[in-house]
C-alpha positions as CSV (number, residue, x, y, z in Angstrom):
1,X,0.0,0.0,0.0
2,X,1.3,3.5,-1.0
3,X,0.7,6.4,1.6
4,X,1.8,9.6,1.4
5,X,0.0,11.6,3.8
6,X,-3.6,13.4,3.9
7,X,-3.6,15.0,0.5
8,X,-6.5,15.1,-1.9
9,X,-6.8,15.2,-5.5
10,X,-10.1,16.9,-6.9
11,X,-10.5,15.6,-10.2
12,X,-13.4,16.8,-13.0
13,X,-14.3,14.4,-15.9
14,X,-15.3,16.9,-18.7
15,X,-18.4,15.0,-20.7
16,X,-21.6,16.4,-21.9
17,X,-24.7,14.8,-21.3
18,X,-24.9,12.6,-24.0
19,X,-22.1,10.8,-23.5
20,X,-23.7,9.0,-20.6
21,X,-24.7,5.0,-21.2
22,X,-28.2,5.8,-21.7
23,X,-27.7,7.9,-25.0
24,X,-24.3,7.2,-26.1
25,X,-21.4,3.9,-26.1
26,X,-23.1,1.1,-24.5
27,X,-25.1,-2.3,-25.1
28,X,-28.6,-0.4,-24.4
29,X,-27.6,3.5,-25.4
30,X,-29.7,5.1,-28.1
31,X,-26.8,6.0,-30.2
32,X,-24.5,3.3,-31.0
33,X,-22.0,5.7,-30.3
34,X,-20.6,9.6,-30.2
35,X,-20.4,10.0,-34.2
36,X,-23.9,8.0,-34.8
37,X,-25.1,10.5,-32.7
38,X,-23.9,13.6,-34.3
39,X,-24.8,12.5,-37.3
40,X,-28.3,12.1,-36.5
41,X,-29.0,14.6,-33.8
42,X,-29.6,17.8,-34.8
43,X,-31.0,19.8,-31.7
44,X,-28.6,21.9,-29.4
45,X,-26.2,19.4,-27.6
46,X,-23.7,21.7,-25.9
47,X,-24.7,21.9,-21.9
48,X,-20.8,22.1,-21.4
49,X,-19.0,24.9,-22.0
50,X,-21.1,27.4,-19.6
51,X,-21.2,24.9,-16.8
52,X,-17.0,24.2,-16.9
53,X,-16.5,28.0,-17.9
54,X,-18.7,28.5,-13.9
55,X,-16.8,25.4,-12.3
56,X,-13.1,27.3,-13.1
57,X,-14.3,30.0,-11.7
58,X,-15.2,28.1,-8.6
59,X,-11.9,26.5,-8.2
60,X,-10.2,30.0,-8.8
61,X,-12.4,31.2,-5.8
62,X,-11.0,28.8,-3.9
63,X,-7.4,28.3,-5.2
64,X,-7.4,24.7,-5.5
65,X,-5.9,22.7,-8.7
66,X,-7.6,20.1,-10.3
67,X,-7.2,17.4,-12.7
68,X,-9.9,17.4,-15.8
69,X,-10.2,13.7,-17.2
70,X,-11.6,15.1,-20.8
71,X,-13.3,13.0,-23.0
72,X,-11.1,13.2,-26.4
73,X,-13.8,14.2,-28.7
74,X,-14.8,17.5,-26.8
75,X,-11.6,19.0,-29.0
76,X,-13.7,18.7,-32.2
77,X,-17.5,20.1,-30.8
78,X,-16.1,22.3,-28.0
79,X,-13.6,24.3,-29.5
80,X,-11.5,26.7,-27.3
81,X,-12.9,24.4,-24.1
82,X,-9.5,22.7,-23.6
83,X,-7.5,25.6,-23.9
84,X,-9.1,27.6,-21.3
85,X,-8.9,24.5,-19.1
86,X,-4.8,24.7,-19.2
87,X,-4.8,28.5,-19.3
88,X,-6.2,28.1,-15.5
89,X,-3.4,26.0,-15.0
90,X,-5.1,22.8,-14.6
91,X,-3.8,19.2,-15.3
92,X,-5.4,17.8,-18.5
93,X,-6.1,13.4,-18.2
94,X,-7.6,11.7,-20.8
95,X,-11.2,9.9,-20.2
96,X,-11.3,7.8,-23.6
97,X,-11.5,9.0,-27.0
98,X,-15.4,8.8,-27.3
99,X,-16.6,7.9,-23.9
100,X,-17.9,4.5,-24.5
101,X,-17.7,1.4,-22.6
102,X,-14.7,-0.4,-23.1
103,X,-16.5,-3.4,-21.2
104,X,-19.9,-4.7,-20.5
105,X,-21.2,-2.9,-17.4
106,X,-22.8,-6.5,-16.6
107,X,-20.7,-8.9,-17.7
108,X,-17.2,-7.2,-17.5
109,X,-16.9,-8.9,-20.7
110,X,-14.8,-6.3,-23.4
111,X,-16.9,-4.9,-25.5
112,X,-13.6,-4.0,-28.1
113,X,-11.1,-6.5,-28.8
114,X,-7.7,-4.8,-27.0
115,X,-6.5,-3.9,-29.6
116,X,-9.0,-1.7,-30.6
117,X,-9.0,0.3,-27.2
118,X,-5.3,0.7,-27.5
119,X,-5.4,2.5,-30.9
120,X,-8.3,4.7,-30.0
121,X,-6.5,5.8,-26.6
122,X,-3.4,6.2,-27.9
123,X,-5.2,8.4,-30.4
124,X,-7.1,10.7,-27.5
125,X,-3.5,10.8,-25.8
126,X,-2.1,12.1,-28.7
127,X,-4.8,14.4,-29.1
128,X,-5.2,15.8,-25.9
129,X,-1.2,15.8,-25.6
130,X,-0.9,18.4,-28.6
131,X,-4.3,20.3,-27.9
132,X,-2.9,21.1,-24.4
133,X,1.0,21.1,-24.9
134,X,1.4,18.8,-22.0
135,X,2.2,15.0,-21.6
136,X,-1.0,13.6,-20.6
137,X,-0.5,10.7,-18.1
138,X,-3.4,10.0,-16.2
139,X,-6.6,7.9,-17.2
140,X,-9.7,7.2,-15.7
141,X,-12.0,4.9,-18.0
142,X,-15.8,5.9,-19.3
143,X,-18.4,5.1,-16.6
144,X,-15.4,3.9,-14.5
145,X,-15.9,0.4,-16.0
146,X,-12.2,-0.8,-16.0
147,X,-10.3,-3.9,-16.5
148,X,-6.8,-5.4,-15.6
149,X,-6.0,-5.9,-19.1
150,X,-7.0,-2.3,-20.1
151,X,-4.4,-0.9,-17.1
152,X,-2.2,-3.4,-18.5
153,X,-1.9,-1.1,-21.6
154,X,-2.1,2.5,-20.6
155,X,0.7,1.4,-19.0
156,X,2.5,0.5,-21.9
157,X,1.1,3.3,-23.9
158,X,3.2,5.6,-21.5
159,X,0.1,6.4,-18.9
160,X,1.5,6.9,-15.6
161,X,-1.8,6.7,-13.4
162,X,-5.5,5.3,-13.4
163,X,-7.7,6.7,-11.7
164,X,-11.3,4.3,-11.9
165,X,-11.2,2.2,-9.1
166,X,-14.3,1.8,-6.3
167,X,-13.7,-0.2,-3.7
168,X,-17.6,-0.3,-2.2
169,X,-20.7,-2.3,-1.2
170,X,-23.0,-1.1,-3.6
171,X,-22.0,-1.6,-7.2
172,X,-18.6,-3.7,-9.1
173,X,-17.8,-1.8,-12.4
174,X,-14.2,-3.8,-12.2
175,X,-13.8,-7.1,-14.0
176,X,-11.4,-8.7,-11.4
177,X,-10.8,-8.4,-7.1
178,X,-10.0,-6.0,-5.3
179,X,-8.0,-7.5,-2.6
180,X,-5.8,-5.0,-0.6
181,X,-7.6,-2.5,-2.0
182,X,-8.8,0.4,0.5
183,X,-8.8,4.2,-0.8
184,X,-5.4,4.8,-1.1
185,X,-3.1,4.7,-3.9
186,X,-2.0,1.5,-4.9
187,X,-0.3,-0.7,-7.5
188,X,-2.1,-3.0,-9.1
189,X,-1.5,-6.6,-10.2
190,X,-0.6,-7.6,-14.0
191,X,-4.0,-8.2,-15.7
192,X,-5.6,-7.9,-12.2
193,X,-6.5,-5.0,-10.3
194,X,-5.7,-6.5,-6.9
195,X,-2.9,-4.7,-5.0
196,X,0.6,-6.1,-6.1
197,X,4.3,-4.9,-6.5
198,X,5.6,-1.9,-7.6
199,X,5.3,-0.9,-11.2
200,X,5.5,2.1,-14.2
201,X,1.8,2.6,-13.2
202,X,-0.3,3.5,-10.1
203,X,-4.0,3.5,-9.2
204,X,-5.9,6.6,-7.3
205,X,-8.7,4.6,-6.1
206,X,-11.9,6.5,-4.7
207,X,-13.1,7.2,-1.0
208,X,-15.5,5.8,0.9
209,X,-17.2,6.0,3.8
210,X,-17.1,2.7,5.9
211,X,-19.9,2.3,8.1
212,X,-20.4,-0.5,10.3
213,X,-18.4,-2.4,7.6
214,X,-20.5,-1.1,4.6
215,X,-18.7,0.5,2.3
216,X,-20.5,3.4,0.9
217,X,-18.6,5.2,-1.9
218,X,-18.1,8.9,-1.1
219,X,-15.5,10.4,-3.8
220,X,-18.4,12.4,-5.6
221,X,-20.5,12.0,-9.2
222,X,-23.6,10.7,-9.0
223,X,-23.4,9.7,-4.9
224,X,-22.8,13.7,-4.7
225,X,-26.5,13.8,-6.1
226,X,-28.0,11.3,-4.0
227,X,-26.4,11.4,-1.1
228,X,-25.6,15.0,-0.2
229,X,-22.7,16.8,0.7
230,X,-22.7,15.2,4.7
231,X,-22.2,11.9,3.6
232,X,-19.8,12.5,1.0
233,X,-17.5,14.5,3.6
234,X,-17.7,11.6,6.3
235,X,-16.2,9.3,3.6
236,X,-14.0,12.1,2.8
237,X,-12.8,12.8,6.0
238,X,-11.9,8.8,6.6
239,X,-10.1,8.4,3.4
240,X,-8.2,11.3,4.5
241,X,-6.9,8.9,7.4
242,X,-5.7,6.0,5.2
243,X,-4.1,8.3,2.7
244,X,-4.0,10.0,-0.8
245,X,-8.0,10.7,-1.1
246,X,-9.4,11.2,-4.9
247,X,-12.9,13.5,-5.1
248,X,-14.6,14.1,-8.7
249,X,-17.8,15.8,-10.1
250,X,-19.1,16.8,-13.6
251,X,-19.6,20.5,-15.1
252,X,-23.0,19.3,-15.9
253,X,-23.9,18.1,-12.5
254,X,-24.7,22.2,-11.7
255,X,-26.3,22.9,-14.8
256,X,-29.9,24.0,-13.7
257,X,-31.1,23.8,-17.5
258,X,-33.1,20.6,-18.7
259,X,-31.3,18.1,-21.3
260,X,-33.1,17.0,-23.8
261,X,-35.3,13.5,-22.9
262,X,-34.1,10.8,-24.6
263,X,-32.0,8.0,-23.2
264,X,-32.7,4.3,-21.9
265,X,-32.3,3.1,-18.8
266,X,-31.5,6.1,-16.2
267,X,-34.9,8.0,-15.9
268,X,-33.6,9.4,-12.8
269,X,-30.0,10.2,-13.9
270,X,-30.6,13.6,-13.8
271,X,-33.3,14.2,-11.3
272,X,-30.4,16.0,-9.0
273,X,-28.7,18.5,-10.3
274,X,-28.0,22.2,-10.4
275,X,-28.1,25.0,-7.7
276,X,-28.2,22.5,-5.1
277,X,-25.6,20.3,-6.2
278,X,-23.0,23.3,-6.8
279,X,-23.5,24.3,-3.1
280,X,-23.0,20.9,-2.0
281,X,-19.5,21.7,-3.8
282,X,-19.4,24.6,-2.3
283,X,-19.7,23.0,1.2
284,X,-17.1,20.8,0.5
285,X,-14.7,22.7,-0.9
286,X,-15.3,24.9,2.1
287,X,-14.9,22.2,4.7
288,X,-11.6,21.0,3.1
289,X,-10.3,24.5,3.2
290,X,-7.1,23.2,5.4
291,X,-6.6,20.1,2.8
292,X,-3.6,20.0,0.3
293,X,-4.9,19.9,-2.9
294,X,-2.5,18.6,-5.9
295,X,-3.2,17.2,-9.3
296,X,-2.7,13.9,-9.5
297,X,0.4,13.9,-11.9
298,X,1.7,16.1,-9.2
299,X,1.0,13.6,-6.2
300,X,2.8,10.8,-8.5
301,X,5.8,12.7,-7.1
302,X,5.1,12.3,-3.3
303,X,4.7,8.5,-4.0
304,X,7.6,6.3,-2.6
């Protein structure tokens, strides 16, 4: 297990609201993916660029650094996005080329042959690497649904960190165990993501709250929605204790306007969202006043 004291990360995955399962990139999505759906949709489908545009704003208010996992494609339908992103001095990750599942969300099954999901990250590396001027070497996978083999090779395609990993009692979007996991950074094992030796890349799992030996995960996203800002900050505050602690939210979790209604699967998705969920960042952000913030290539550093 890697410590290295009571830091934090705050990380922001930059993805619109049709990149989610229920329109875009899985087995039961409307669109088979991103470019069937721009080819066919032909409403207003940027909800983006305002609500990131208000969340740097917040995070110059309060001074803290951030890591954006950016979904490749936002280059292409969100020009000038990116840039402003690293002209607030912010680390840019890459969060797939297209945002769709690399694995069955039920099954953990791929969805791609490996091969495929190699060439198409390598591609939003390389993308995001000359968009941004920066070496970009942290992932985190779409929806979080991430597999041994696919850590396997962002670690040969020069990715220095992961950052998908949920150790809790509620949901499994991993294909293998978790054992020696906790909240802390780790390495994981070859085609596993079990904690194992050290090696060229390292996991930022998420927090959670551990109550009465149910783990209830706390790092943000959706469970910011659900649960509230009181809950998140218990699990928060106890990840803090075992180490390196990873928090993350979406621009598009404050937007108070309504998406368009189509999607299968997740009628309630979006049933939270908005004024209320930016103060619960607020709140946060405000309770964690005293708490080093770093990027996560930055905490890479601090790692023994």
């Amino acid at each position: 297990m890697i410590t290295d004291g009571s830091s934090a990360s705050l990380t922001v995955d930059i993805e619109d609201w049709y990149h989610i399962p229920a329109v875009c990139g899985s087995t039961f999505s409307v669109f088979k993916d991103v470019e069937e759906f721009f080819k066919k949709w032909e409403g207003r489908y940027d909800y983006l660029t305002s609500t990131t545009e208000k969340v740097l704003k917040i995070l110059d208010q309060y001074k803290i650094p951030a890591t954006f996992f950016i979904v490749a494609d936002v280059i292409e339908h969100y020009p000038g996005l990116v840039e402003s992103i690293v002209d607030h001095g912010h680390e840019i990750a890459c969060h797939g080329l297209h945002h769709s599942c690399v694995i069955d969300s039920r099954t953990k099954r791929p969805l791609i042959p490996p091969d495929e999901f190699r060439e198409a990250t390598a591609k939003a590396k390389r993308d995001l690497e000359k968009i941004s001027g920066e070496k970009v070497v942290g992932y985190r996978a779409p929806n979080a649904l991430i597999a041994g083999w696919m850590i396997d090779h962002l670690e040969e395609l020069g990715f220095e960190y992961d950052s998908s990993v949920s150790v809790n009692s509620l949901y499994n979007k991993g294909d293998s165990p978790l054992n020696g996991v906790s909240s802390s950074p780790y390495y994981p094992v070859k085609n596993g993501l079990a904690a194992g030796k050290e090696r060229r890349i390292v996991e930022f799992p998420w927090a959670y709250w551990n109550f009465l030996g149910f783990k209830v995960p706390t790092s943000g996203g959706p469970m910011l929605r659900f649960l509230g800002s009181h809950i998140i900050l218990k699990g928060i505050a106890q990840s803090l204790k075992r180490g390196h602690t990873v928090l993350y939210f979406h621009p598009i979790d404050i937007s108070s306007e309504k998406f368009p209604t189509i999607g299968q699967g997740r009628p309630l998705y979006w049933m939270i969202k908005g004024d209320i969920v930016e103060r619960r960042i607020r709140m946060i952000l405000k309770h964690l006043q005293n708490t080093r913030f770093l990027c996560l290539g930055d905490s890479l550093k601090e790692i023994d």
